[in-house]
C-alpha positions in Angstrom: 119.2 94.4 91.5 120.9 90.7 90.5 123.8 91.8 92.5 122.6 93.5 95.3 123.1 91.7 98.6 120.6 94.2 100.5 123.8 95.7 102.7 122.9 99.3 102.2 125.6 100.5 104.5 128.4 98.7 102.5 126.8 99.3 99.2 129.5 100.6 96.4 126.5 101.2 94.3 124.9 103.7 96.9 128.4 105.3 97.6 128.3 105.9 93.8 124.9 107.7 94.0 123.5 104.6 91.7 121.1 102.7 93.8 117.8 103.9 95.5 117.1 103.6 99.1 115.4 100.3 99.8 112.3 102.3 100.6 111.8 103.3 97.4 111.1 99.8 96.3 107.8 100.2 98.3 104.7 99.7 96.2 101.7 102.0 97.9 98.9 100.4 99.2 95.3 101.2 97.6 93.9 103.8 98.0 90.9 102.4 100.0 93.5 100.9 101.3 94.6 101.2 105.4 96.5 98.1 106.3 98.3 98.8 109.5 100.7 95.7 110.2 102.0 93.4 107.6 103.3 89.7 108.9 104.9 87.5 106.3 104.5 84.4 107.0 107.6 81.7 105.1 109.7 78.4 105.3 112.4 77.3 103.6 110.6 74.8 101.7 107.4 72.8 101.3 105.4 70.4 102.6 106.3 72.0 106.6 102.5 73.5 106.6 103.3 77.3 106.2 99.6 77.7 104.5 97.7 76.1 107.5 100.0 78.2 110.0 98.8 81.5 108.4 95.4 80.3 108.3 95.2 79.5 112.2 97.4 82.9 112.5 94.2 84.9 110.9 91.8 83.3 112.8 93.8 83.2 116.1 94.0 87.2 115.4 90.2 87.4 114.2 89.1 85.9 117.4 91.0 88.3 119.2 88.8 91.4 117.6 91.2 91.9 115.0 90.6 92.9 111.5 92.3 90.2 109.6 93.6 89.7 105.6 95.7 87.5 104.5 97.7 87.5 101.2 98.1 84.8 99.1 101.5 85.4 97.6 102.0 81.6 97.3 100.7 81.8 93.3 101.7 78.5 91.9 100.1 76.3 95.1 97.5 78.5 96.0 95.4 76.9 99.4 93.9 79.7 101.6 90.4 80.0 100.0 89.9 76.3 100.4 90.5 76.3 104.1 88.2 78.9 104.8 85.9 77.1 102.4 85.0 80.4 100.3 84.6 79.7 96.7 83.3 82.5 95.3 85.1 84.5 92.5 86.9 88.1 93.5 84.8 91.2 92.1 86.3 94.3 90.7 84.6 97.8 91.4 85.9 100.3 88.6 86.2 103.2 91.6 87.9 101.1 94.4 90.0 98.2 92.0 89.3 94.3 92.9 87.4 93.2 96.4 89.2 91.1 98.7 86.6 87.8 99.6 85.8 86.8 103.2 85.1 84.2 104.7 82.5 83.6 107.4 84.0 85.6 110.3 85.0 88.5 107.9 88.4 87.7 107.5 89.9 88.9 104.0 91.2 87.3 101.6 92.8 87.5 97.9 94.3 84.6 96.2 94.9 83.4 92.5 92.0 80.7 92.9 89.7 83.6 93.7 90.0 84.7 89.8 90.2 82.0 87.5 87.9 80.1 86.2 88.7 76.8 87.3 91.2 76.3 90.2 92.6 73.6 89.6 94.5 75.0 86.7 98.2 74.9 87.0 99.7 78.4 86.4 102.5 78.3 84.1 104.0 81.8 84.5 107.8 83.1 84.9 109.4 84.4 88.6 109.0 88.1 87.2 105.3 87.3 86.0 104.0 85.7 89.6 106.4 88.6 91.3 104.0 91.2 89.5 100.6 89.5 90.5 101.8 89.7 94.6 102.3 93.4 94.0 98.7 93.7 91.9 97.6 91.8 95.3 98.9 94.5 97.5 98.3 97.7 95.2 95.3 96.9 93.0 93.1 95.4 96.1 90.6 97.2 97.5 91.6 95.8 101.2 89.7 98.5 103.9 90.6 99.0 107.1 92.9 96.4 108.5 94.8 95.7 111.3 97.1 93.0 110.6 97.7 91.2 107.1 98.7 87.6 106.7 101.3 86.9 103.8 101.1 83.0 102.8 104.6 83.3 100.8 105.7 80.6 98.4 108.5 77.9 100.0 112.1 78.8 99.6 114.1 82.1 98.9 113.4 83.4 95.4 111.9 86.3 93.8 108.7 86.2 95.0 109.8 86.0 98.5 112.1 89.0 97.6 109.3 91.0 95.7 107.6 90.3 99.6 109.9 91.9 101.4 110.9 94.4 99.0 107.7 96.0 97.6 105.3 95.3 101.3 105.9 97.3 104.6 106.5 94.0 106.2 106.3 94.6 109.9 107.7 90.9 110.9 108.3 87.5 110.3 106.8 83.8 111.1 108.9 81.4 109.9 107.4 77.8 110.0 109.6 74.2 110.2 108.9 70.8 111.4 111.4 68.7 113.3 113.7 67.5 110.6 117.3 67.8 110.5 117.3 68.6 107.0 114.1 70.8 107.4 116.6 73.1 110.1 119.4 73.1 107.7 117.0 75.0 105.2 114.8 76.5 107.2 117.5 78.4 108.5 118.4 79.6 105.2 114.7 81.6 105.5 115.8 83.2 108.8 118.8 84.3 107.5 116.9 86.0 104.7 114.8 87.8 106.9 118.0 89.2 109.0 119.4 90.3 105.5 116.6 91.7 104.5 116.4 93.4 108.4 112.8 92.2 108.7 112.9 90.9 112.8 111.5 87.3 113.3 108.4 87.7 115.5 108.5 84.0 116.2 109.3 80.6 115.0 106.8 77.7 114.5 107.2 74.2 115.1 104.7 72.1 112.7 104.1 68.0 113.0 106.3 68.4 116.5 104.5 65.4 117.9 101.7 63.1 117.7 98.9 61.8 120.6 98.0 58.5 120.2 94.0 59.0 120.6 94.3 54.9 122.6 96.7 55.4 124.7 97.9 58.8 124.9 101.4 58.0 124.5 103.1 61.6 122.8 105.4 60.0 119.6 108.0 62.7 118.4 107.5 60.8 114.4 109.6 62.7 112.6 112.3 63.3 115.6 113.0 65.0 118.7 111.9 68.7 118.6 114.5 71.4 117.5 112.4 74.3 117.8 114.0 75.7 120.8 117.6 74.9 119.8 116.9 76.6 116.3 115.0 79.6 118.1 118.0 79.9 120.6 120.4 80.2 118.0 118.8 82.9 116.1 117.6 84.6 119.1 114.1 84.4 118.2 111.9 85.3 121.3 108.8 83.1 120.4 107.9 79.4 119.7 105.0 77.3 119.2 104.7 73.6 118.7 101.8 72.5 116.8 101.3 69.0 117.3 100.2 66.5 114.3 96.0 66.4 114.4 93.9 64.2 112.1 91.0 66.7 113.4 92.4 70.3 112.1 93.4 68.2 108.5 89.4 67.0 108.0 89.0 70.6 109.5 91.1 72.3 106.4 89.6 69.9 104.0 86.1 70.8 104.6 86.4 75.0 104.0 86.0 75.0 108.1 89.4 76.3 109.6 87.8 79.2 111.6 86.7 76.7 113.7 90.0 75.1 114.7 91.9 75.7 118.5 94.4 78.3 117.9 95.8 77.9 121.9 99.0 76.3 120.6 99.8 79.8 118.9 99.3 81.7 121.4 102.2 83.7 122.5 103.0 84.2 119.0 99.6 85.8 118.7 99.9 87.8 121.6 103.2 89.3 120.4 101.5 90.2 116.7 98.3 91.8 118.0 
């Protein structure tokens, strides 16, 4: 697998009767288990708010009548349960395997901070080591019925990213930015990922796009003119949202209460996931 490049139809390997098809890297769901539509949600590095998009992604789709998971496959920075202020520890049933948590409006959830002890651990484990607990996440959780799961993944291109789109039936993409130049330079590495790993871009998010002075309404583009629309344009990606910088959805994150957040600025990304 170090040198495959994911181009089955030019694969030497393949030709040779060597390599598996790229479905067989599939790891099955549980068996209580009926997860219908899997969106990974990923950037090309940190800090550009790919957690809180998820989070307002799952409650955008809960509000909607959906039956929303997400996936915490973001190991070493794990986020999610804080937002949705649930602090309890995941269960495990010896018949079904380890139950998901939810948060007030039912949405589930499964993250590293929902089994250890104390959260604020660091986790010191290799690629190959984190790669195996996002597939325990998928296979050995006891998820229900669902319509559409939420994958937080970790920043950049590596092997947990890989292990994503390799062992889930991811059914799209969300990639997340924010209006720096050098934010585009890698964010587009991300996209191109997704195209090589033929995963279609569902749509393209714009975080910290702009700012509202609360005096005098002025709109202040503080970390430079959008690109969202150029970068979408150029990768033929349908949908874009522009979430704008709000002191109001941070304290909102901060205090466990994201569920009650606007998720209007999402919407036609919504609408084309549910």
């Amino acid at each position: 697998m170090s040198d495959c490049n994911h181009d089955c139809s030019n694969c030497a390997k393949k030709k040779e009767g060597g390599c598996s098809d790229p479905a067989s890297f599939l790891v099955p769901q549980n068996a209580r288990s009926n997860i219908k539509k899997v969106i990974a949600v990923m950037s090309g590095k940190g800090g550009v708010g790919k957690s809180m998009v998820t989070e307002l992604l799952a409650v955008g789709a809960a509000k909607r009548g959906k039956r929303v998971a997400i996936l915490d496959a973001d190991i070493t920075g794990p986020s999610i349960p804080t937002a949705f202020g649930v602090t309890e520890r995941a269960l495990a049933d010896g018949e079904t395997g380890i139950l998901p948590c939810r948060s007030a409006a039912g949405i589930g959830m499964m993250s590293l901070n929902l089994l250890v002890d104390n959260p604020a651990d660091p986790v010191v484990w290799r690629g190959p080591v984190i790669a195996g607990a996002v597939k325990q996440f998928w296979s050995d959780v006891s998820w229900g019925d669902v319509d559409i799961m939420f994958v937080d993944m970790p920043p950049g291109t590596g092997d947990v990213p890989l292990t994503v789109f390799q062992s889930l039936p991811i059914s799209g993409v969300v990639v997340v930015t924010s209006p720096q130049d050098l934010v585009k330079l890698i964010v587009e590495k991300a996209v191109r990922m997704a195209d090589m790993m033929k995963k279609p871009i569902v749509g393209l998010v714009e975080n910290m796009s702009s700012f509202k002075c609360p005096d005098c309404g002025k709109v202040h583009e503080i970390f430079g003119r959008s690109k969202a629309d150029v970068l979408a344009a150029m990768h033929g990606i349908e949908h874009v949202a522009k979430l704008p910088i709000d002191p109001q959805l941070a304290e909102l994150v901060d205090k466990g209460g994201i569920e009650a957040a606007d998720t209007s600025a999402l919407d036609e990304i919504l609408d084309a996931l549910v």
